[in-house]
C-alpha positions in Angstrom: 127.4 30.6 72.5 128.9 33.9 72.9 131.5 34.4 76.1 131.6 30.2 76.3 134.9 28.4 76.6 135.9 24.7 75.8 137.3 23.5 78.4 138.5 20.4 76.9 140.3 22.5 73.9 140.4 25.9 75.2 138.8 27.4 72.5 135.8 30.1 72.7 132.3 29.9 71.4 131.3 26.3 72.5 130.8 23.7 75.5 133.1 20.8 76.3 129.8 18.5 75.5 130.1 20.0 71.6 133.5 20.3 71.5 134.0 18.2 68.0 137.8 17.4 68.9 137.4 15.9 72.0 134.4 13.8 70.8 136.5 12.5 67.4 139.1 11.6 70.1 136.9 9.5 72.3 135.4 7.9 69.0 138.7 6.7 68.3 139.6 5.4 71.4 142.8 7.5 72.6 143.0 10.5 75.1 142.3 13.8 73.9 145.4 16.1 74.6 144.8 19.6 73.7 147.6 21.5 71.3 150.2 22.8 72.4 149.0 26.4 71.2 145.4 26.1 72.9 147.6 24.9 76.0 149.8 27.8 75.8 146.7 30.1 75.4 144.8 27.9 77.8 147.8 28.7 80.4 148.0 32.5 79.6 144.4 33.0 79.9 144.2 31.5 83.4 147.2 33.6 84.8 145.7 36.7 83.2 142.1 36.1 85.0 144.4 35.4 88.3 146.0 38.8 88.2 142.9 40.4 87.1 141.4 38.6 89.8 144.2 40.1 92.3 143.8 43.3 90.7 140.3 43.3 91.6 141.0 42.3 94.9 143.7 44.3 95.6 141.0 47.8 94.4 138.4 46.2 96.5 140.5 45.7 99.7 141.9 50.1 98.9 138.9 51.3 98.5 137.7 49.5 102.0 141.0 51.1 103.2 139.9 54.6 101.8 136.5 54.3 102.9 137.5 52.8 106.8 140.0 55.8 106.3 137.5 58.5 105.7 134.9 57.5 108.1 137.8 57.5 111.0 138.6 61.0 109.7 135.1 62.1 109.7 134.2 60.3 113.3 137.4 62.3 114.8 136.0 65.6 113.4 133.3 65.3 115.0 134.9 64.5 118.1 136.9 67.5 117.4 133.9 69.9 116.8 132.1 68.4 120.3 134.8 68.7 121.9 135.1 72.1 120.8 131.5 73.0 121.6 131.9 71.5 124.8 135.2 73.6 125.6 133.5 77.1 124.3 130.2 76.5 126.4 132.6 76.2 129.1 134.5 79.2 128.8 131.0 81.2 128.2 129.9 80.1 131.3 132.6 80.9 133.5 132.8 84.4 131.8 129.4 85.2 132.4 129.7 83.8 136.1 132.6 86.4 136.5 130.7 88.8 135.0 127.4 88.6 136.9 130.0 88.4 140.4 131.6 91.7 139.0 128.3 93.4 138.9 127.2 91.9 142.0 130.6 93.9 143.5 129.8 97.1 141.9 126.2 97.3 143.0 127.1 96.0 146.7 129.9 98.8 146.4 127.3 101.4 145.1 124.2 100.6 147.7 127.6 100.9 150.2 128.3 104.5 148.8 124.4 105.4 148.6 123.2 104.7 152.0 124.7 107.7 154.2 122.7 109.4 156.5 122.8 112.4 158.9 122.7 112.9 162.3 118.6 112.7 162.5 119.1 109.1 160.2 117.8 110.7 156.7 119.7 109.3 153.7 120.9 112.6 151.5 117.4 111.6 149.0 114.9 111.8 152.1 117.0 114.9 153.8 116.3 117.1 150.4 112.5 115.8 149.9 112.3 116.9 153.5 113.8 120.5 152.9 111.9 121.0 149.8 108.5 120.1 151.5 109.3 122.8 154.1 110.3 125.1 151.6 106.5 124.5 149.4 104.7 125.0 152.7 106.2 128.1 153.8 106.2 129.9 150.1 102.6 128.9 149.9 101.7 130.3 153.7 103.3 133.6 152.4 100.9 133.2 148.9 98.0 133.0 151.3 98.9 135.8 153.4 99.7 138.0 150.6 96.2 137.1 148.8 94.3 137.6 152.2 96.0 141.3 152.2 95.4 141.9 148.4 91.9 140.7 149.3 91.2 143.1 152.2 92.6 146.4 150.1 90.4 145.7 147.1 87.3 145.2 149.7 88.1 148.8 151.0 88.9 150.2 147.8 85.2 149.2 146.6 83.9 150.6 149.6 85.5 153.5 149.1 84.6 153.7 145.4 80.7 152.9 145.8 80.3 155.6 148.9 82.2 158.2 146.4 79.3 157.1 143.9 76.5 157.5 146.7 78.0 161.0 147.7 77.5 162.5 144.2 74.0 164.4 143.5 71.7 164.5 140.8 72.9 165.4 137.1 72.6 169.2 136.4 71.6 170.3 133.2 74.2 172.7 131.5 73.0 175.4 128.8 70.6 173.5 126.2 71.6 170.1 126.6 69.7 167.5 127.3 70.2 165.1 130.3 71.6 161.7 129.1 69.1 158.9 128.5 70.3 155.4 129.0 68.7 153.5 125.8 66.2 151.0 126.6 67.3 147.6 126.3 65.9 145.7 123.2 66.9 144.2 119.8 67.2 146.6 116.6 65.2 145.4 113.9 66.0 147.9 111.7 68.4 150.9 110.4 68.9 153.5 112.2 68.2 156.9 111.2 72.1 157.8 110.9 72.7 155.4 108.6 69.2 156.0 106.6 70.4 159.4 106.2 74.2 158.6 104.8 72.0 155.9 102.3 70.8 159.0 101.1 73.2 161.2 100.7 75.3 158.4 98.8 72.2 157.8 96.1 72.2 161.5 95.8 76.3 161.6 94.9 75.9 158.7 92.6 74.4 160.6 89.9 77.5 162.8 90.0 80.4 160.7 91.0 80.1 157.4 90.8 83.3 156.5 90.9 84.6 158.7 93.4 85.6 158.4 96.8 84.6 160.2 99.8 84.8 159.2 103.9 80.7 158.7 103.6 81.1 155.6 100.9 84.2 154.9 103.1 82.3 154.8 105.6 79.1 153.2 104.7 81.2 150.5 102.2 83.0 149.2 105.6 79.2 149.1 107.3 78.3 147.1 104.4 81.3 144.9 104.6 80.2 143.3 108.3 76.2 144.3 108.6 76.7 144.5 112.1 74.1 147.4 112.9 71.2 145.2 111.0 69.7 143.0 113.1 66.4 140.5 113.0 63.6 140.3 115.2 61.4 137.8 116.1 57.8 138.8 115.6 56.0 138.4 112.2 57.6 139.8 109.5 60.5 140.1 111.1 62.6 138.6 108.1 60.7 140.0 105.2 62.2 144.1 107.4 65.4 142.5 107.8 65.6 141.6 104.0 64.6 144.8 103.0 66.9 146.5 105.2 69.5 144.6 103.4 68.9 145.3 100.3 68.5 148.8 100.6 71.9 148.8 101.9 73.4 147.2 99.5 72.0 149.2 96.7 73.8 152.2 98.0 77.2 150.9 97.4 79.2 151.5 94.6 80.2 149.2 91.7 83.8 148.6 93.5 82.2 148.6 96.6 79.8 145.8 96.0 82.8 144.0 94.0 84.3 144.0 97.7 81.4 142.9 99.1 81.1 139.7 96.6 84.9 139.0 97.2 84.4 138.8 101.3 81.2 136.6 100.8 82.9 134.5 97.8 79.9 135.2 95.3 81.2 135.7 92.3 79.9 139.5 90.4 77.6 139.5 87.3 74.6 141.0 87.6 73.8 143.9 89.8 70.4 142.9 90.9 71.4 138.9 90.9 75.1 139.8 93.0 72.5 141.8 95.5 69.7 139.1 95.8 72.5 136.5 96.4 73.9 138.4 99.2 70.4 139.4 100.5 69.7 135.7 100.8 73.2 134.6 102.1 72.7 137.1 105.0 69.4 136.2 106.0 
């Protein structure tokens, strides 16, 4: 029964059809008039819900207000920022129609400037390929004539040359010398007998100075260094001489010779005989 109001009484909590007052009065007979103090309260509640009605009303109708308000506002910002938009896309347009006449100006003004031509109609670009072409040919008609003159002076100087040659007699023989052979041509398979010779003359000073040095193990250690004179052939056994050859080369070096030796090839020294055998088989 909660939130209920008598309307018969004017008090809360129960209907008019329960309302124990009004139902003793109609028992009885006689009209039921409400108190004056349930009246009174009866009257004060009714003009309270009336103004709290108003109120209501009267926040319901400002917020409308507030809301019609803010929706105007936001409808004529919009209109501002298209209108905006419009105006600015406007202005860009026109700018970049002035610009593109400006440059159309400058480049009419500039193809004005650039075409000038001479009294045969060449522009000034066409007149200078022209005089450079003519330059080219005549600098290389002078390169030709030059190299057909260079050409003819070294002919005659040959000539010259090979009939001086033809002119000459045989080689005379002076005192005890013997006429110079040409070698025959051929590849060395072995040492020659120079070099066999300073071998042995080096094994004979290593017994006395080892350490020493003197222009033969100069000489022979920079032989060593390239092994240019030894050479392979290519018959049988070929390797097996050029092996030997090697070996018996670097035998004769010294100690700090064959440490040289080991450096240039990057094998690194231990063992006489194993250093020796490694280069042996690294030359061949």
């Amino acid at each position: 029964m909660a939130g209920r109001t008598c309307y018969k009484c004017g008090d809360p909590y129960h209907f008019a059809s329960v309302c124990d007052e009004y139902k003793e009065a109609k028992s009885r007979g006689v009209p039921f008039v409400p108190p004056p103090q349930k009246a009174q309260e009866r009257r004060e509640r009714l003009e309270r819900e009336a103004r709290e009605e108003a109120t209501r009303r009267e926040e319901k109708a400002r917020r409308e207000a507030k809301q019609k308000r803010l929706e105007e506002l936001a409808e004529k910002r919009t209109y501002e920022d298209e209108r905006d938009e419009r105006l600015m896309r406007m202005v860009r347009e026109e700018l970049l129609r002035n610009k593109e006449k400006d440059d159309e100006g400058i480049i009419v003004r500039k193809v004005k400037k650039v075409v000038r031509t001479n009294e045969q109609g060449e522009t000034l670009e066409e007149e200078k390929e022209r005089l450079r072409r003519m330059i080219a040919m005549a600098e290389m008609d002078e390169e030709d004539f030059e190299d057909d003159e260079l050409r003819r002076l070294h002919g005659r100087a040959d000539g010259l040359i090979l009939n001086d040659k033809r002119k000459r007699g045989k080689e005379m023989v002076v005192g005890n010398s013997p006429p110079m052979v040409t070698p025959t041509k051929g590849q060395r398979t072995g040492l020659s007998s120079g070099v066999k010779l300073r071998i042995a003359e080096i094994r004979g000073n290593e017994t006395t100075a080892a350490g020493c040095s003197s222009p033969v193990l100069e000489t022979v250690g920079k032989i060593a260094l390239s092994i240019k004179h030894v050479t392979v052939g290519t018959g049988p056994g070929a390797r097996e001489e050029y092996e030997a050859n090697c070996r018996e080369l670097f035998e004769a070096l010294t100690i700090d010779k064959l440490k040289d030796v080991c450096k240039a090839e990057r094998i690194v020294y231990g063992k006489r005989e194993t250093v020796i055998n490694r280069l042996v088989k690294g030359g061949s």
